[in-house]
C-alpha positions as CSV (number, residue, x, y, z in Angstrom):
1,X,24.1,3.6,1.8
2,X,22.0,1.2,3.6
3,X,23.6,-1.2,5.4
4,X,23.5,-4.5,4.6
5,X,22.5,-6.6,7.5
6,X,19.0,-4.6,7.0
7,X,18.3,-7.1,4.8
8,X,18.9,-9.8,6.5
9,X,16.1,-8.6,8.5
10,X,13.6,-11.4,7.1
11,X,10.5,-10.6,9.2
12,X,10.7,-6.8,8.5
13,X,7.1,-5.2,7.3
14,X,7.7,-1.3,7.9
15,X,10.6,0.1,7.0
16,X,10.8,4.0,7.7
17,X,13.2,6.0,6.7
18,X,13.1,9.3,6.4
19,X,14.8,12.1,6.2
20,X,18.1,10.5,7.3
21,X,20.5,12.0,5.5
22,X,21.3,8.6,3.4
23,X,23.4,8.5,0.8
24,X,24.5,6.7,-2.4
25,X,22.2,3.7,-4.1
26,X,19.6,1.4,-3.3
27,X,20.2,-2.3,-2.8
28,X,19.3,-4.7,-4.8
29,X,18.5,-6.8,-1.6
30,X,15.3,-5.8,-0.6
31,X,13.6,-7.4,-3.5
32,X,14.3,-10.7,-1.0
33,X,12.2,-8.9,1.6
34,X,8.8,-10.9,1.2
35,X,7.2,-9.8,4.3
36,X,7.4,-5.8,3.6
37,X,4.5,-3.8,3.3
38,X,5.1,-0.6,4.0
39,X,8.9,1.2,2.3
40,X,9.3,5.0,2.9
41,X,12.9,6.1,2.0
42,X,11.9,9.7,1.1
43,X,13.8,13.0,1.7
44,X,17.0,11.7,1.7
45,X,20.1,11.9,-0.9
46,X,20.0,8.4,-2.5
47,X,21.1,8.5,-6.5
48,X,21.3,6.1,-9.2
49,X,18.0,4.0,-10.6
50,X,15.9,1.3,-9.0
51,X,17.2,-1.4,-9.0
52,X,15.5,-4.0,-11.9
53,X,15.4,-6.9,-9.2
54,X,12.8,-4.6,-7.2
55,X,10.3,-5.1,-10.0
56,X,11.1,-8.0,-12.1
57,X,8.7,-11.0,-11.9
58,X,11.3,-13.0,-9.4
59,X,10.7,-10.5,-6.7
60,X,9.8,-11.5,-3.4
61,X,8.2,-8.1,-2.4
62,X,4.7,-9.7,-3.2
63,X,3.0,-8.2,0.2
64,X,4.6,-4.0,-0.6
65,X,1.8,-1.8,-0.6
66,X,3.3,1.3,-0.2
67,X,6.4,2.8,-1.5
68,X,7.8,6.2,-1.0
69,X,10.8,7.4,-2.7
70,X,10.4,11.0,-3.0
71,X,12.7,14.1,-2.6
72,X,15.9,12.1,-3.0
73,X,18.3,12.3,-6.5
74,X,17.0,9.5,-8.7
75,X,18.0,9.2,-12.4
76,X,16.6,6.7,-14.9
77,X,13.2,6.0,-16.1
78,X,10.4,4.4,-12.9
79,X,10.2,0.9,-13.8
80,X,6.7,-0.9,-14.7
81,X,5.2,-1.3,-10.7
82,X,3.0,-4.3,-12.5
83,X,4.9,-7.0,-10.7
84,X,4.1,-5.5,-7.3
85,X,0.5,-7.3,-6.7
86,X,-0.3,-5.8,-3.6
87,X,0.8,-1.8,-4.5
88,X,-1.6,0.6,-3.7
89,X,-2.3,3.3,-6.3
């Protein structure tokens, strides 16, 4: 998994990881990342769904315009990306 003090990371706008080799779930955490813009986790091994908090209403994520999640083991249905204002299609 990630580790946790990445989200502690308050001022962080590109995250890029790639192909890393990362396993496990994603964190509920990063919906309290409100200065991210740009999220590329694909080509790793992550499982499990997105997490609800990424896209509920509450979420801080108001400035992501970009998220990639390809290539990695996802389950679940993809959520409704509505609450993401700035998302680009």
């Amino acid at each position: 998994p990630l580790p946790p003090e990445l989200f502690e990371l308050t001022e962080l706008a590109v995250l890029y990881l790639d192909h890393n080799w990362f396993t496990g779930t994603l964190s509920a955490d990063m919906a309290n990342l409100d200065q991210l813009v740009y999220v590329s986790l694909d080509s790793n091994f992550f499982t499990g769904t997105l997490p609800n908090q990424w896209f509920a209403p509450s979420n801080k994520l108001h400035t992501l315009s970009v998220l990639w999640l390809d290539h990695n083991d996802f389950t679940g249905t993809i959520p409704d990306l509505g609450t993401l204002a700035a998302m680009e299609s």
